[in-house]
ZAVEX-257969 format. One record per residue (C-alpha): x, y, z. Coordinates in pm, whole numbers, plus 50000, padded with zeros to 5 digits. Example, Ala and Ser with C-alpha at 12.3 -4.5 7.8 and 13.67 -1.06 7.14 Angstrom:
2
<node <51230 49550 50780>>
<node <51367 49894 50714>>
This chain:
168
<node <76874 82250 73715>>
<node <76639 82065 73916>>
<node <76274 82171 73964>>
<node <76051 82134 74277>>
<node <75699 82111 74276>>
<node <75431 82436 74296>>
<node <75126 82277 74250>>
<node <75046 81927 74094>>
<node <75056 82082 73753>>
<node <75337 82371 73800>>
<node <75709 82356 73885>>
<node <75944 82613 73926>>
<node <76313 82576 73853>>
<node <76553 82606 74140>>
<node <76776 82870 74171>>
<node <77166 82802 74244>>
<node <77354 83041 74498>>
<node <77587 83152 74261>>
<node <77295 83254 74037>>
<node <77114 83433 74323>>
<node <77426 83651 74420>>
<node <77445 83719 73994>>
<node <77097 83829 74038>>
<node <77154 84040 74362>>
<node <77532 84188 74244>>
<node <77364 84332 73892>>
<node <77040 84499 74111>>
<node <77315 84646 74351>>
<node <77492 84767 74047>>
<node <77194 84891 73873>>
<node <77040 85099 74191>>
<node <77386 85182 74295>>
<node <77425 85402 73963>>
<node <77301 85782 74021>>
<node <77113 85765 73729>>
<node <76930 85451 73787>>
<node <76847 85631 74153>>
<node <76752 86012 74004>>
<node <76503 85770 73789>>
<node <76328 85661 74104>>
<node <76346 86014 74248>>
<node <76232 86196 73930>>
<node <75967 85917 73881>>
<node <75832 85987 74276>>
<node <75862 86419 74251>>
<node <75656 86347 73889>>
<node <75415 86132 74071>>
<node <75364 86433 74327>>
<node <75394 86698 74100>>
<node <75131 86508 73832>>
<node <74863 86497 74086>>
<node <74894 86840 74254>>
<node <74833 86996 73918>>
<node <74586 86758 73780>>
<node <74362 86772 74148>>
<node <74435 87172 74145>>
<node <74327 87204 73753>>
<node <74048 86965 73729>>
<node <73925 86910 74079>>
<node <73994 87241 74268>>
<node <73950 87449 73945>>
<node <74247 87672 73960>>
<node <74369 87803 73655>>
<node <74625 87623 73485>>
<node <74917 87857 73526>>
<node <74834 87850 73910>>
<node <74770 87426 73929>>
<node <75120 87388 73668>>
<node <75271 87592 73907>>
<node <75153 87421 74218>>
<node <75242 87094 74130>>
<node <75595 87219 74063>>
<node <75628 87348 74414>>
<node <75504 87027 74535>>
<node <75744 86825 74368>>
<node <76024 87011 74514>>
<node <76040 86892 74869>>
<node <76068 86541 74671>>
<node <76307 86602 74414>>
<node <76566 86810 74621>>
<node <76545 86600 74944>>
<node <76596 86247 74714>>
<node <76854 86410 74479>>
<node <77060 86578 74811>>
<node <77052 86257 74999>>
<node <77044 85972 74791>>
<node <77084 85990 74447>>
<node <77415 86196 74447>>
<node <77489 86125 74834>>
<node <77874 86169 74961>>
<node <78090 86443 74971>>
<node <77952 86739 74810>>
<node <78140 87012 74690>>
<node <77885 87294 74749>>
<node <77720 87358 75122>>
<node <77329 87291 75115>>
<node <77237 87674 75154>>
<node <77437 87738 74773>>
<node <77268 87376 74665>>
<node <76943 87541 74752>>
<node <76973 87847 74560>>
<node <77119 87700 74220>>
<node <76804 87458 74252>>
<node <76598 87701 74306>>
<node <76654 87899 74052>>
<node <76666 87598 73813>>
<node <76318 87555 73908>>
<node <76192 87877 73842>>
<node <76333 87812 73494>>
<node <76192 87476 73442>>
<node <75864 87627 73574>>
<node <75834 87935 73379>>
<node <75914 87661 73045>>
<node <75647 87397 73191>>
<node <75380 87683 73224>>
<node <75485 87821 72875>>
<node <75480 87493 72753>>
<node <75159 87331 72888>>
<node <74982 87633 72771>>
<node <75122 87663 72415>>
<node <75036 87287 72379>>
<node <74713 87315 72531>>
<node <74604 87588 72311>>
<node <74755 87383 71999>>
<node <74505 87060 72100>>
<node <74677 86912 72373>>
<node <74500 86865 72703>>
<node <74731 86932 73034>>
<node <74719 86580 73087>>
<node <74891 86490 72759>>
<node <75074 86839 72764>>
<node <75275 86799 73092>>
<node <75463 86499 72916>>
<node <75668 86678 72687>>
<node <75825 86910 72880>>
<node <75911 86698 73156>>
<node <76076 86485 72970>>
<node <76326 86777 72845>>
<node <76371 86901 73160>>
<node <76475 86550 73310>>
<node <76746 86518 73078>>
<node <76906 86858 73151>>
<node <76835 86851 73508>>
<node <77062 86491 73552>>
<node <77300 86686 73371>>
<node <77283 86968 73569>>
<node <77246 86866 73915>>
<node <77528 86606 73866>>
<node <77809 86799 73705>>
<node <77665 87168 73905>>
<node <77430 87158 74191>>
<node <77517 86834 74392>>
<node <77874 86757 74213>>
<node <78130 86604 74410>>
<node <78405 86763 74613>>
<node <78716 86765 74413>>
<node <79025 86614 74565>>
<node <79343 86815 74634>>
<node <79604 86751 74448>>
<node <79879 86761 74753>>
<node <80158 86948 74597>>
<node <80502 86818 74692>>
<node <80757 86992 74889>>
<node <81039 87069 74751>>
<node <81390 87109 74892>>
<node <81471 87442 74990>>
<node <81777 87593 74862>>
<node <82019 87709 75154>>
């Protein structure tokens, strides 16, 4: 490998083609995986969701039940929208309307949990700030289950069924 100069006292080491299309096949590979893309997703809702309840709770002084809530709501338009379009794009077996519902009403789960949980952890010691951790980390691992085997699962092929000879 031969190096070319950076500075008088640096070099870096030059990079072959073959070892640049290595480097670009295993990023492909890595985003191209749903789970690797519901990360980014789930990572960007959080972000959304983290500060709506921490500027409603500490900031706008709602109570926490309200500002837990809030931030949920916010992170919906993220989540959905990321998890409908990218992270489990294609052919879907379910229309959007029926997508909408089931997600729905997996929110209103995970929300009724987070505000349960928040709360039970905040009156055991645990700030909302530290408190919001542990439940969203539950509810990302059942949601990736969820949303990729349930809500946004792909449209099953048909199995064409072969015709037969009809008996005269």
């Amino acid at each position: 490998m031969s190096m070319r100069p950076l500075t008088r006292e640096a070099t870096v080491p030059e990079m072959s083609a073959a070892a640049i299309t290595s480097c670009k096949t295993r990023v492909k590979g890595l985003i191209g995986h749903s789970a690797s893309r519901y990360v980014v997703i789930g990572g960007g809702a959080f972000a959304v969701d983290y500060a709506v309840l921490l500027g409603a709770y500490y900031i706008a002084g709602l109570p926490l039940a309200a500002a837990v809530t809030a931030g949920f709501l916010a992170g919906l338009v993220v989540s959905f929208n990321g998890n409908k379009r990218w992270v489990f794009e294609g052919e879907q077996e379910k229309r959007t309307g029926r997508q909408l519902a089931e997600y729905v009403a997996l929110l209103v789960v995970n929300c009724l949990f987070t505000v349960w949980a928040v709360g039970f952890l905040n009156a055991h010691g645990f700030p909302p700030f530290i408190g919001k951790m542990l439940p969203i980390a539950l509810i990302t691992c059942w949601d990736y289950v969820l949303f990729r085997w349930a809500i946004f699962g792909e449209a099953k092929q048909s199995t064409p069924v072969p015709v037969t000879a009809r008996a005269a």
